[in-house]
HTML snippet that shows the backbone in 3Dmol.js (N, CA, C, O; Angstrom):
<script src="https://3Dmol.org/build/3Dmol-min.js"></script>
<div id="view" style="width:600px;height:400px;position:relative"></div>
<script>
const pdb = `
ATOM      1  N   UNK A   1     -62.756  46.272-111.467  1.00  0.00           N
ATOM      2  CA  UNK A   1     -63.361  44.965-111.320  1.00  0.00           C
ATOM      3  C   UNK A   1     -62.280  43.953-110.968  1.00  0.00           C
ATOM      4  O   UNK A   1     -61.123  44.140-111.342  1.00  0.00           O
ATOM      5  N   UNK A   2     -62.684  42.729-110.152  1.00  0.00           N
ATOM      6  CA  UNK A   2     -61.450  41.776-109.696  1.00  0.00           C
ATOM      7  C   UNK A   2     -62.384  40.532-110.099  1.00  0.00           C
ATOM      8  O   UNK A   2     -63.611  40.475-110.007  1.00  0.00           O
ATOM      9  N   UNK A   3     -61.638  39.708-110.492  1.00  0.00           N
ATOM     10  CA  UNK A   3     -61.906  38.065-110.672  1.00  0.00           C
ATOM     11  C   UNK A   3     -61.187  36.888-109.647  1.00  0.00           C
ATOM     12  O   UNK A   3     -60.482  37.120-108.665  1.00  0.00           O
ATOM     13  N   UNK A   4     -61.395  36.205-109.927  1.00  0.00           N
ATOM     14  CA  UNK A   4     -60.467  34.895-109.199  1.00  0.00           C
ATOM     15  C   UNK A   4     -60.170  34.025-110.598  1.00  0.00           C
ATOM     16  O   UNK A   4     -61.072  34.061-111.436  1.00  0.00           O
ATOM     17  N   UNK A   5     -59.010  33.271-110.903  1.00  0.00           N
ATOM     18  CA  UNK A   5     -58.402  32.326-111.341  1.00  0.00           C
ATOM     19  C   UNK A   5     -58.958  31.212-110.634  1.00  0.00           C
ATOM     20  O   UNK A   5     -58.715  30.809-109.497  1.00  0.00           O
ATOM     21  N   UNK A   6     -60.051  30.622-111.841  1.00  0.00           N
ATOM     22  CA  UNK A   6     -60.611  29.138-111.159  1.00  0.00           C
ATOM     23  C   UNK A   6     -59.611  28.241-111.771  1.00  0.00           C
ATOM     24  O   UNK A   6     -58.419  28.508-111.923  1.00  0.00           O
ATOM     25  N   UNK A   7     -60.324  26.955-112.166  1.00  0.00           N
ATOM     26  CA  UNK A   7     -59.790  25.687-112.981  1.00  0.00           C
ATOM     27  C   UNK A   7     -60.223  25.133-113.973  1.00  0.00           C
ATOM     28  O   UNK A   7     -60.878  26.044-114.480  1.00  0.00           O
ATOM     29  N   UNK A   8     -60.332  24.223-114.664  1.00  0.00           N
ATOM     30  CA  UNK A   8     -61.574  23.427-114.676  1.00  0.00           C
ATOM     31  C   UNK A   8     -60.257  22.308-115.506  1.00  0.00           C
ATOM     32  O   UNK A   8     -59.046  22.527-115.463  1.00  0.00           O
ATOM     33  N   UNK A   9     -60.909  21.169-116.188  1.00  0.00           N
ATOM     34  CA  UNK A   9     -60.344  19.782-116.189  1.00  0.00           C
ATOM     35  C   UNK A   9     -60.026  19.791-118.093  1.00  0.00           C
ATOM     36  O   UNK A   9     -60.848  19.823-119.009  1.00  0.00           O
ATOM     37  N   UNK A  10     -58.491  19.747-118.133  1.00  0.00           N
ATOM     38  CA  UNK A  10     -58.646  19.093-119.712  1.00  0.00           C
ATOM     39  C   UNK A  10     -57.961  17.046-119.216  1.00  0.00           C
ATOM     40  O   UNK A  10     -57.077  16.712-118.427  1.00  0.00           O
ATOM     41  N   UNK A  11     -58.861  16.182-120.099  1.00  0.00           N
ATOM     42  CA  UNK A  11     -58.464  14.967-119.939  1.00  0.00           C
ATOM     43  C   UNK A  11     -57.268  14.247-120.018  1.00  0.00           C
ATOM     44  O   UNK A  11     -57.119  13.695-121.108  1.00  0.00           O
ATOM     45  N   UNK A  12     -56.617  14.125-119.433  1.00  0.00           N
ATOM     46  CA  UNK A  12     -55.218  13.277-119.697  1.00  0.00           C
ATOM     47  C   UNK A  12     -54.628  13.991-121.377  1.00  0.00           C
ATOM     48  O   UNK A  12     -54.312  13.651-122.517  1.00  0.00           O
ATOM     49  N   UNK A  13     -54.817  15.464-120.273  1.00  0.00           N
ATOM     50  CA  UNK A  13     -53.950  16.739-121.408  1.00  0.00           C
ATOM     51  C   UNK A  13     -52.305  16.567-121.589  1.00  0.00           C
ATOM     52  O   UNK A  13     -51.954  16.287-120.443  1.00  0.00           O
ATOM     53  N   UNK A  14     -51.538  16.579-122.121  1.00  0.00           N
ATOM     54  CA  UNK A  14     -49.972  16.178-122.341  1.00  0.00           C
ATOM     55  C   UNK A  14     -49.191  15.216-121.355  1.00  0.00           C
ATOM     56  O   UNK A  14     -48.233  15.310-120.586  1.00  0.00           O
ATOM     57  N   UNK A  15     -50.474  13.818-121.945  1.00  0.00           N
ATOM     58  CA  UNK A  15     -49.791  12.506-121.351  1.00  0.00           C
ATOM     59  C   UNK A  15     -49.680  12.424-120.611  1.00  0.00           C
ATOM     60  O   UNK A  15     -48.550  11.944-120.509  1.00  0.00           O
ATOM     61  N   UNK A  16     -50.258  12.605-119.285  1.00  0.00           N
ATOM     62  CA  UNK A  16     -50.205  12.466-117.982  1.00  0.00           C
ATOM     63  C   UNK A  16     -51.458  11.342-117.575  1.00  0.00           C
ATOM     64  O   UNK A  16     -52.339  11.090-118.397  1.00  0.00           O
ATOM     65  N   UNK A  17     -51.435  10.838-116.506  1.00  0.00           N
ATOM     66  CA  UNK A  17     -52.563  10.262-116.198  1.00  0.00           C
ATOM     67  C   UNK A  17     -53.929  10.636-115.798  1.00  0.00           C
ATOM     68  O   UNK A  17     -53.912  11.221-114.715  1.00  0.00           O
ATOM     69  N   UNK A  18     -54.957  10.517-116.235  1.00  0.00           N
ATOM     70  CA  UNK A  18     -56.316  11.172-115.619  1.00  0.00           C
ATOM     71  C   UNK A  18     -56.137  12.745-115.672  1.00  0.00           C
ATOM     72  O   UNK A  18     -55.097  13.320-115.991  1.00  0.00           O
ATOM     73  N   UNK A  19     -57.026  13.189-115.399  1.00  0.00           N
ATOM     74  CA  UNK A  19     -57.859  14.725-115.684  1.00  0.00           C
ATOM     75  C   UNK A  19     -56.740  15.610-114.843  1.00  0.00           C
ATOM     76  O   UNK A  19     -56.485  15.473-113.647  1.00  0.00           O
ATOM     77  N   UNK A  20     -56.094  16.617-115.825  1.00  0.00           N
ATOM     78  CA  UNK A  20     -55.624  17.576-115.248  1.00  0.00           C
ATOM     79  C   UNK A  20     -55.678  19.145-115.193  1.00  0.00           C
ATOM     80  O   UNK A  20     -55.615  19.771-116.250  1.00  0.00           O
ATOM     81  N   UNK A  21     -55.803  19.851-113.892  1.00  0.00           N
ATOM     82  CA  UNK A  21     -56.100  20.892-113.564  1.00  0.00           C
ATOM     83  C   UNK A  21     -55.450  22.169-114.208  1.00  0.00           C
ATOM     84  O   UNK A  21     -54.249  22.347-114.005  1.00  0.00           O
ATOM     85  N   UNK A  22     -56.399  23.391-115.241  1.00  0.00           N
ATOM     86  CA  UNK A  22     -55.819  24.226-115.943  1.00  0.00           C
ATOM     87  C   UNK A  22     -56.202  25.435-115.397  1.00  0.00           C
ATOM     88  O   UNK A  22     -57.139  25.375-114.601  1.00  0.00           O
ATOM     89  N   UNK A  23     -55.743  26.457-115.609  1.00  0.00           N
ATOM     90  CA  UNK A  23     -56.126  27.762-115.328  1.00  0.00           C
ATOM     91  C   UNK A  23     -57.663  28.060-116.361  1.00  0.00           C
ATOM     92  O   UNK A  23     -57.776  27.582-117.489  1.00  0.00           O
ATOM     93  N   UNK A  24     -58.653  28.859-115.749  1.00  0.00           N
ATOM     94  CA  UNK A  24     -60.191  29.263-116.326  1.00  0.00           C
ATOM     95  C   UNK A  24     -59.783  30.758-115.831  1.00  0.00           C
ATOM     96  O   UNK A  24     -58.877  31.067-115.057  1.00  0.00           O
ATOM     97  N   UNK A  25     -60.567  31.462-116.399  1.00  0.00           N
ATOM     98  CA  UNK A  25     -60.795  32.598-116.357  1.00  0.00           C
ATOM     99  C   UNK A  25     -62.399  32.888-116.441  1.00  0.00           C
ATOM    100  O   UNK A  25     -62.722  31.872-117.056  1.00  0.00           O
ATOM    101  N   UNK A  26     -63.773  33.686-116.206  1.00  0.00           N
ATOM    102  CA  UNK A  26     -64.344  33.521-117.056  1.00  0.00           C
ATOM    103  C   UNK A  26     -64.766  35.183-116.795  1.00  0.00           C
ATOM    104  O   UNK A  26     -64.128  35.691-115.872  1.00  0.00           O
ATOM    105  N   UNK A  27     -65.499  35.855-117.306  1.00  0.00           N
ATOM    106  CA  UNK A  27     -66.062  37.133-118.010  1.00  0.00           C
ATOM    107  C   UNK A  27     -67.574  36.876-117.940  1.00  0.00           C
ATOM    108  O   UNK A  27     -68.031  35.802-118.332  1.00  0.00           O
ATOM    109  N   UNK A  28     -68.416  37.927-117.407  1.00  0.00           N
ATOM    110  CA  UNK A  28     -69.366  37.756-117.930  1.00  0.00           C
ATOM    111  C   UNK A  28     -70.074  39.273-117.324  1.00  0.00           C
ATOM    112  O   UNK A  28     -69.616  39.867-116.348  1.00  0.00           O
ATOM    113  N   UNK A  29     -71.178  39.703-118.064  1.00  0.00           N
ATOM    114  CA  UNK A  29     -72.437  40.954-117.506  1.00  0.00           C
ATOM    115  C   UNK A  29     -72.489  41.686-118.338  1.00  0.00           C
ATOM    116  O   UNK A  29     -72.052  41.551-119.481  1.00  0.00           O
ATOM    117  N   UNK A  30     -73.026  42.551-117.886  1.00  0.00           N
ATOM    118  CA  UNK A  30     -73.963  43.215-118.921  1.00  0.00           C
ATOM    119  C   UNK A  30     -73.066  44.462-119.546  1.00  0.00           C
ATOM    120  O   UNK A  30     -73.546  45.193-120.412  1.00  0.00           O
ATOM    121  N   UNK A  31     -71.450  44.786-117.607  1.00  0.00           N
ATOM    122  CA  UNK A  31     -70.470  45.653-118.542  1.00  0.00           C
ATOM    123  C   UNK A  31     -69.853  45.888-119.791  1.00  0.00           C
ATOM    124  O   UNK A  31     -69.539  46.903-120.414  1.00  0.00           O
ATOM    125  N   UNK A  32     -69.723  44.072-120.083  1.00  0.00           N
ATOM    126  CA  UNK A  32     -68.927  43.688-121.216  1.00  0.00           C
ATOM    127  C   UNK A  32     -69.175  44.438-122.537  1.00  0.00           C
ATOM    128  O   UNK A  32     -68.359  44.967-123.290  1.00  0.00           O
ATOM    129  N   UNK A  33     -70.812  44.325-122.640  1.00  0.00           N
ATOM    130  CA  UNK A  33     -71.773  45.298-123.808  1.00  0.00           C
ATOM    131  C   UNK A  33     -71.232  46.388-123.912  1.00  0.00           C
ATOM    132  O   UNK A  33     -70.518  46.807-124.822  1.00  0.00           O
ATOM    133  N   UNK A  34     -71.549  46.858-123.010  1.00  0.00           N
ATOM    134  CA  UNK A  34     -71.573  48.351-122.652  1.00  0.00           C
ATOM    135  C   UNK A  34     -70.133  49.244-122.899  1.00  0.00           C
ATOM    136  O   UNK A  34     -70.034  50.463-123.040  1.00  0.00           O
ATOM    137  N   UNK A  35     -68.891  48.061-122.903  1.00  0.00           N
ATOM    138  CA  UNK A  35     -67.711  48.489-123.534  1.00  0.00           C
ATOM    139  C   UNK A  35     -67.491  48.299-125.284  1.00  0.00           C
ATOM    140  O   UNK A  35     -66.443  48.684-125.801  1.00  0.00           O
ATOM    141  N   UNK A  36     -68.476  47.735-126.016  1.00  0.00           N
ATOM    142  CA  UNK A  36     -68.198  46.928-127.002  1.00  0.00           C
ATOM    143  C   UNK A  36     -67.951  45.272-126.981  1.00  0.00           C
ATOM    144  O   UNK A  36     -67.912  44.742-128.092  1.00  0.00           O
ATOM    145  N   UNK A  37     -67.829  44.659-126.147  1.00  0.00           N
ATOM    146  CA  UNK A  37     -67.965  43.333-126.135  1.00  0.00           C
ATOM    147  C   UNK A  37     -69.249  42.546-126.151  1.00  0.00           C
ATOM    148  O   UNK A  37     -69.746  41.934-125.206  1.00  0.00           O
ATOM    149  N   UNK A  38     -69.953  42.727-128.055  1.00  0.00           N
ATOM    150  CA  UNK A  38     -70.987  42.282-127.722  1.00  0.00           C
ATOM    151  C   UNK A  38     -71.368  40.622-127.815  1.00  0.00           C
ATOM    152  O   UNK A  38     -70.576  39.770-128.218  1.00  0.00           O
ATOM    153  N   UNK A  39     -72.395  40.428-127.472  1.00  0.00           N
ATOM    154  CA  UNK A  39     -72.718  38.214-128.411  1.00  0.00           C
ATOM    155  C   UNK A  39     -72.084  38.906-129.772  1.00  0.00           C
ATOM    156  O   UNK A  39     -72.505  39.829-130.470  1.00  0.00           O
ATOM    157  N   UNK A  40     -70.511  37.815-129.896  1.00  0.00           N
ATOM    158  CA  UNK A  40     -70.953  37.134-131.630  1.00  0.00           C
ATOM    159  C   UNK A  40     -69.382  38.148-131.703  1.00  0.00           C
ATOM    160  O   UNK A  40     -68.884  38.133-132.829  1.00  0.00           O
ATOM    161  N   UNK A  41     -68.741  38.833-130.841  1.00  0.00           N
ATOM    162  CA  UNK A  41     -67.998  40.077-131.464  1.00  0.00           C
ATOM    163  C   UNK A  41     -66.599  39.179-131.377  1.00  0.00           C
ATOM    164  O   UNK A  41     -66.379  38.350-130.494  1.00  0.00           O
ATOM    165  N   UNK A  42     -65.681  39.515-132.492  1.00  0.00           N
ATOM    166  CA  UNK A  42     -64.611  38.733-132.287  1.00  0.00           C
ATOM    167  C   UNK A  42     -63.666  39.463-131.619  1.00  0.00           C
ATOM    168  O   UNK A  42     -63.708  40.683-131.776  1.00  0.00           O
ATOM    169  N   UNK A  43     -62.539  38.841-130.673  1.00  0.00           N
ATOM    170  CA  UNK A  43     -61.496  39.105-130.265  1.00  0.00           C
ATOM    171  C   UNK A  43     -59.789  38.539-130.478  1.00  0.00           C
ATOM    172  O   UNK A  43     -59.304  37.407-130.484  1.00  0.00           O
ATOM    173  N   UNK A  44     -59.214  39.856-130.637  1.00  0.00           N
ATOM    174  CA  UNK A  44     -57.744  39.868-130.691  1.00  0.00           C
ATOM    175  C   UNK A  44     -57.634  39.571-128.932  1.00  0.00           C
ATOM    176  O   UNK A  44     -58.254  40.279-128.139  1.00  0.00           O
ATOM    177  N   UNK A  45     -56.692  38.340-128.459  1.00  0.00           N
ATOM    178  CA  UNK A  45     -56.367  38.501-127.020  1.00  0.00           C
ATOM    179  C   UNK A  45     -54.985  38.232-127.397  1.00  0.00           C
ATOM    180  O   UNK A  45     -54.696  37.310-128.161  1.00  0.00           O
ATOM    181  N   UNK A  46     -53.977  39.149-126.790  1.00  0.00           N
ATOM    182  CA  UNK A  46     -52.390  39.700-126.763  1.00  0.00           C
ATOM    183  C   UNK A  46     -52.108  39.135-124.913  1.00  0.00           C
ATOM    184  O   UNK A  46     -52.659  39.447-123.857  1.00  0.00           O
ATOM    185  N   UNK A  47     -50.976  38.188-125.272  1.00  0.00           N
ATOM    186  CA  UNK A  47     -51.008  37.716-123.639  1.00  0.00           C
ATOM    187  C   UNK A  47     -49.507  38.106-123.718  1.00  0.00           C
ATOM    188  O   UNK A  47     -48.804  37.962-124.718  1.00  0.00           O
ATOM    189  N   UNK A  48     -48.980  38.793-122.119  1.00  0.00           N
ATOM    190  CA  UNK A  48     -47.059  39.106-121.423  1.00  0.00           C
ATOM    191  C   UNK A  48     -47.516  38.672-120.004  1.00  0.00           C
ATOM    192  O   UNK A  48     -48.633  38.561-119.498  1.00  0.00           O
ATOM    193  N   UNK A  49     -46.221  38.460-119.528  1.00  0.00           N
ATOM    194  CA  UNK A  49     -46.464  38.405-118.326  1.00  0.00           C
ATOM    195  C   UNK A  49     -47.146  38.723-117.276  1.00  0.00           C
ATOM    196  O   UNK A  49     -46.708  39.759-116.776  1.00  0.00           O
ATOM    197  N   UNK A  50     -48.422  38.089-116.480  1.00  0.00           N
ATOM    198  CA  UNK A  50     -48.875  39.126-115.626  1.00  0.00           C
ATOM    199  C   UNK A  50     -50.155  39.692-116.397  1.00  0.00           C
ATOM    200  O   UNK A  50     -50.805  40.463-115.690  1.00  0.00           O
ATOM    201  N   UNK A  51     -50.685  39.486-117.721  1.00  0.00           N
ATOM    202  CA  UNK A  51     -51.655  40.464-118.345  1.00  0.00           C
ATOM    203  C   UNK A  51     -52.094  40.145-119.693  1.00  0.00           C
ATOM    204  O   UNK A  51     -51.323  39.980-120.639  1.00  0.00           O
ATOM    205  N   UNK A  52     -53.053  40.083-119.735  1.00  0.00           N
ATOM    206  CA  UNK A  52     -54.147  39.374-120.935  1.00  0.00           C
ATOM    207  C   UNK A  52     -54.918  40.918-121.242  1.00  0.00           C
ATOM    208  O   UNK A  52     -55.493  41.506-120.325  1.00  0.00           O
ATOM    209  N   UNK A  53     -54.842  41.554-122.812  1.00  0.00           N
ATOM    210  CA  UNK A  53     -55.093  42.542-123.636  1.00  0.00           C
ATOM    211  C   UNK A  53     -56.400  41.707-124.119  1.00  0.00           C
ATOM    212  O   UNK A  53     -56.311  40.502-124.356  1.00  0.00           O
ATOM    213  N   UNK A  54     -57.411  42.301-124.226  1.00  0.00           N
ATOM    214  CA  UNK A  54     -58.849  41.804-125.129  1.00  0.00           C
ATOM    215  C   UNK A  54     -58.911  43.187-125.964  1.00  0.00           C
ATOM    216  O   UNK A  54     -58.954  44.350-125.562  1.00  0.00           O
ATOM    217  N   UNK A  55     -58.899  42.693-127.157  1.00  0.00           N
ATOM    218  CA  UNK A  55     -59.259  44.033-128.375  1.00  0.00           C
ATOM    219  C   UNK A  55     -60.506  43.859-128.939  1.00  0.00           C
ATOM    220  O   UNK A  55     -60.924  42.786-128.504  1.00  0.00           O
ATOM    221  N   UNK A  56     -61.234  44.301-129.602  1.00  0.00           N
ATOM    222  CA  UNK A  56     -62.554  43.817-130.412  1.00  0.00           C
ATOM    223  C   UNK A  56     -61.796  44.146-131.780  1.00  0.00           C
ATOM    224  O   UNK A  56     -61.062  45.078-132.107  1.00  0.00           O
ATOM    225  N   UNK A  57     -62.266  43.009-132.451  1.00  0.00           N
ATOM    226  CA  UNK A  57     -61.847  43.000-133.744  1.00  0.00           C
ATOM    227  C   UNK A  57     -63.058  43.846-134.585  1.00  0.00           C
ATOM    228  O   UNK A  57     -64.223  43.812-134.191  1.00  0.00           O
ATOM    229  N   UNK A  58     -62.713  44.483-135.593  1.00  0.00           N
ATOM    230  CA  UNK A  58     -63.558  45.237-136.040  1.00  0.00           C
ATOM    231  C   UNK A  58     -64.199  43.998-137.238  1.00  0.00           C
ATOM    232  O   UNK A  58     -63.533  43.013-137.556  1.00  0.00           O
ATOM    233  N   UNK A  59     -65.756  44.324-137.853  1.00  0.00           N
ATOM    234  CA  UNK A  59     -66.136  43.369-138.326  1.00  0.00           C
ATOM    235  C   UNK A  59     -65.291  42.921-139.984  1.00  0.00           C
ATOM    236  O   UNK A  59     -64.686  43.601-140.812  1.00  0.00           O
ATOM    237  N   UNK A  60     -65.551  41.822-139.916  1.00  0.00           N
ATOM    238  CA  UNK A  60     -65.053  41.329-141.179  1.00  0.00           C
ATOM    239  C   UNK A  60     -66.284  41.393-142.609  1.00  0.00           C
ATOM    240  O   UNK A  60     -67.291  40.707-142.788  1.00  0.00           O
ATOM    241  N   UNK A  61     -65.689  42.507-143.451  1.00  0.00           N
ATOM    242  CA  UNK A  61     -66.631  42.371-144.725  1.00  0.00           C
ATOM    243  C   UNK A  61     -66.703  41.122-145.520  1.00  0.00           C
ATOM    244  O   UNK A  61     -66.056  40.236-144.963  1.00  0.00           O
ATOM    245  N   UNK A  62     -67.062  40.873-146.230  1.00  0.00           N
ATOM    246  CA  UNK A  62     -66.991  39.363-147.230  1.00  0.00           C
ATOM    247  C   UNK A  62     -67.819  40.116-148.112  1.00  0.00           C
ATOM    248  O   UNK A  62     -68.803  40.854-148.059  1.00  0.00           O
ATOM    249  N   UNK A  63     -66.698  39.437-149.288  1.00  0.00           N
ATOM    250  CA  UNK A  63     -67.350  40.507-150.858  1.00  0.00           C
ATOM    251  C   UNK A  63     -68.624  40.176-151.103  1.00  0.00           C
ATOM    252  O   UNK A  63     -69.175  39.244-150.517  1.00  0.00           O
ATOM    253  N   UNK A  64     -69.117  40.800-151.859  1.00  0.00           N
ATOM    254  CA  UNK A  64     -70.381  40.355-152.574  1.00  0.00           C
ATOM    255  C   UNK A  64     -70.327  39.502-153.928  1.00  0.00           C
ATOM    256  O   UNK A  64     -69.761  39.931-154.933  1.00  0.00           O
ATOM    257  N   UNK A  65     -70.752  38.673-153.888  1.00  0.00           N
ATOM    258  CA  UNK A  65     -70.361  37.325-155.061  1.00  0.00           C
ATOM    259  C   UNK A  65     -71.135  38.207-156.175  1.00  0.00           C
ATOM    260  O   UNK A  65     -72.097  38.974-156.145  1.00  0.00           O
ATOM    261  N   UNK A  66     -70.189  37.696-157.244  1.00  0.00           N
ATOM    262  CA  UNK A  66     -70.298  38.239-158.395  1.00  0.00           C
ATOM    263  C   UNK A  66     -71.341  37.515-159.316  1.00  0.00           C
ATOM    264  O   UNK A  66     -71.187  36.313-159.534  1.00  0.00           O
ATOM    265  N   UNK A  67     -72.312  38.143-159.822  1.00  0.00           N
ATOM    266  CA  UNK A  67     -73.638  37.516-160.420  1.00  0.00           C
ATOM    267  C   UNK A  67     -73.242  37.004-162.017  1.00  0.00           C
ATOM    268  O   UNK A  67     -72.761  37.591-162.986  1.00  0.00           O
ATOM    269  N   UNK A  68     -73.579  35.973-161.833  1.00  0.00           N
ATOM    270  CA  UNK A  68     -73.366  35.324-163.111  1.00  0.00           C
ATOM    271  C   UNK A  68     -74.208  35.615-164.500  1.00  0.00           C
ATOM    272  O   UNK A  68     -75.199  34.903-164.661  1.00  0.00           O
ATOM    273  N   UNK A  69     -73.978  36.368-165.285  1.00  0.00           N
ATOM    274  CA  UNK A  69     -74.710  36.552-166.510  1.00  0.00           C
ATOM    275  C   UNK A  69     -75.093  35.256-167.445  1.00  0.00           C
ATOM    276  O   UNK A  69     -74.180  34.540-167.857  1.00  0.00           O
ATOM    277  N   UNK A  70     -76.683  34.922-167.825  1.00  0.00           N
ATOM    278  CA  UNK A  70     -76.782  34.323-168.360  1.00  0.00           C
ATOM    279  C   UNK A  70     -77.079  34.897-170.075  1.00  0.00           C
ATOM    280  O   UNK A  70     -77.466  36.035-170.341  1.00  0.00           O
ATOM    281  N   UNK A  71     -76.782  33.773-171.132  1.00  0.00           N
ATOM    282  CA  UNK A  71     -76.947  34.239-172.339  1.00  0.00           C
ATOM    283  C   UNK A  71     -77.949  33.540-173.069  1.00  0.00           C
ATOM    284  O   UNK A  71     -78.214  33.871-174.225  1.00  0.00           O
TER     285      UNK A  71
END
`;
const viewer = $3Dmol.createViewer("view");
viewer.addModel(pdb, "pdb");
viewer.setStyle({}, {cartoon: {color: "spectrum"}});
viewer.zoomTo();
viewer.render();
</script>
């Protein structure tokens, strides 16, 4: 698969005057699923020269709250 490097505008981003032009990337279809990249899935992104790593983070448990005994 190939993309293009668009733009898009952050506002008078590190003090400069008026709206300046950043690198966009964007991702999108139905492949993404189909690898594990689903709605809602979190990502590890690892950036070197030349190359952006996307990992799927595996899900995060959260304990189960501990029930309060009444007396």
């Amino acid at each position: 698969r190939q993309c293009t490097v668009s733009y898009t505008h952050y506002p008078g981003a590190h003090d400069h005057a008026g709206d300046q032009h950043v690198p966009h990337v964007r991702l999108s279809g139905l492949w993404l699923e189909q690898l594990g990249f689903a709605i809602g899935t979190k990502l590890r992104i690892t950036a070197s020269e030349g190359q952006l790593l996307m990992e799927v983070l595996p899900p995060v448990e959260t304990p189960a709250r501990a029930r309060s005994v009444r007396r």
